[in-house]
TORMARMAR-212594 format. One line per field, with one value per residue (C-alpha): residue number from 1; residue in three letters; z, y, x. Coordinates in steps of 0.1 Angstrom, whole numbers. Example, Ala and Ser with C-alpha at 12.3 -4.5 7.8 and 13.67 -1.06 7.14 Angstrom:
2
num	c(1:2) $
residuo	c(Ala:Ser) $
Z	c(78:71) $
Y	c(-45:-11) $
X	c(123:137) $
***
This chain:
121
num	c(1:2:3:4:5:6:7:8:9:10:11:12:13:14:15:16:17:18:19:20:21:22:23:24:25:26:27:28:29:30:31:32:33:34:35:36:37:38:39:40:41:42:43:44:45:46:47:48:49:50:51:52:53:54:55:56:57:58:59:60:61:62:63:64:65:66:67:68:69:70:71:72:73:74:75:76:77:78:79:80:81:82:83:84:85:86:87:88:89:90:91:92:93:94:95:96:97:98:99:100:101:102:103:104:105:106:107:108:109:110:111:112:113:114:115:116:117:118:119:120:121) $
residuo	c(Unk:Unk:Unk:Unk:Unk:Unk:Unk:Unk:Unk:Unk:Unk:Unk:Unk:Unk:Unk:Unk:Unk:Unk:Unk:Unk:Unk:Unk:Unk:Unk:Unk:Unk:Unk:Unk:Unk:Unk:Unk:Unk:Unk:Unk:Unk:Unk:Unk:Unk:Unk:Unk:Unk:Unk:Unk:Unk:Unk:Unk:Unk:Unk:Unk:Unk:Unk:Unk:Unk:Unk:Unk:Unk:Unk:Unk:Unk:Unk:Unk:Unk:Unk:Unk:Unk:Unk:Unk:Unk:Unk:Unk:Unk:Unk:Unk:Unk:Unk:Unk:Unk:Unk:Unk:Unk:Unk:Unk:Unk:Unk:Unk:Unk:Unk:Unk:Unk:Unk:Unk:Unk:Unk:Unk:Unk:Unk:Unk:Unk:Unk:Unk:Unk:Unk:Unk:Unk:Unk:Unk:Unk:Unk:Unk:Unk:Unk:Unk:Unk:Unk:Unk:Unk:Unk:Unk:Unk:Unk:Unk) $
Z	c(-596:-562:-532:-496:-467:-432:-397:-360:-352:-319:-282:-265:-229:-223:-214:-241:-271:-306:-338:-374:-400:-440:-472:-505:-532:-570:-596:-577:-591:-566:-537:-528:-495:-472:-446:-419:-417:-397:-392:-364:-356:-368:-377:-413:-424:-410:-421:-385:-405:-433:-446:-479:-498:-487:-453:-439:-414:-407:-377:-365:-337:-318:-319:-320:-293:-292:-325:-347:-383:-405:-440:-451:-488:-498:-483:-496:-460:-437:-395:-370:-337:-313:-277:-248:-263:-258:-261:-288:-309:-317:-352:-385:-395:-435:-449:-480:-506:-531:-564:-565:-599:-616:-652:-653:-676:-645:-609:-583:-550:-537:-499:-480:-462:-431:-396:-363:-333:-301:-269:-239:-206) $
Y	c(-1019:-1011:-1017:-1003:-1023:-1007:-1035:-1029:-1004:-1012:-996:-989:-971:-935:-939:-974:-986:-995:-1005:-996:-1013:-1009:-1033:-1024:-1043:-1048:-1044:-1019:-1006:-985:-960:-925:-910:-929:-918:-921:-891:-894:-881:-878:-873:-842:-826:-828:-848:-844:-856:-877:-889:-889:-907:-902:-928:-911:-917:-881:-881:-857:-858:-835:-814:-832:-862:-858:-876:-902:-917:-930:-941:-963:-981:-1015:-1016:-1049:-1058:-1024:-1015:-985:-988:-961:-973:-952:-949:-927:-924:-904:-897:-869:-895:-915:-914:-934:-932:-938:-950:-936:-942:-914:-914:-950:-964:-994:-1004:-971:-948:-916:-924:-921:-917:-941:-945:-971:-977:-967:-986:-969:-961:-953:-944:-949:-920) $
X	c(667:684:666:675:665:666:669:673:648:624:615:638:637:656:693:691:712:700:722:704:714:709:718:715:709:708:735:757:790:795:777:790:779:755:731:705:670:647:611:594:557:548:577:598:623:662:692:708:739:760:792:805:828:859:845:843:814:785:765:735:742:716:730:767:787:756:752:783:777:796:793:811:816:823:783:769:759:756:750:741:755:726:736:720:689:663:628:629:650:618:608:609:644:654:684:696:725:737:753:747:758:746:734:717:736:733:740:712:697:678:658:648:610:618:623:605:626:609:624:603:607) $
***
């Protein structure tokens, strides 16, 4: 079984810095793209930022030039580096892996619990 867990989330006043991190575990051959959503009161789920195993990157326009994401495959790891923030970043914000292979004959996607990010005014 393959288990995500998501560290680093907090409060954090406007204009503030937080670094999100995410290890996965279990018995992983391998993890294609990586990635950060988030959710935020009342509103759906959006994808913040992905990086695939080539390493292309994929940011939401929102938080381009802010938020810089970046995996480490020996550890099985992704970060989100978050600067500048601001209030409409708070949320819960997920971590997910994709095309993960392990025992399992077919890849898959797996999520972590969540880690809550507020940002004070």
């Amino acid at each position: 079984q393959v288990q995500l867990v998501e560290s680093g989330g907090g409060l954090v006043q406007t204009g503030g810095s937080l670094r999100l991190s995410c290890a996965a575990s279990g018995s992983i051959s391998s993890i294609g793209a990586m990635g950060w959503y988030r959710r935020a009161a009342g509103k759906q789920r959006e994808l913040v930022a992905r990086i695939t195993g080539g390493g292309s990157k994929q940011y939401a326009d929102a938080v381009k030039g802010r938020f810089t994401i970046s995996r480490e495959d020996a550890k099985n790891t992704v970060s989100l580096q978050m600067n500048s923030l601001k209030p409409e970043d708070t949320a819960i914000y997920y971590c997910i892996a994709q095309g993960v292979r392990t025992t399992m004959p077919a890849p898959g996607d797996y999520w972590g619990r969540g880690t809550q990010v507020t940002v004070s005014s």
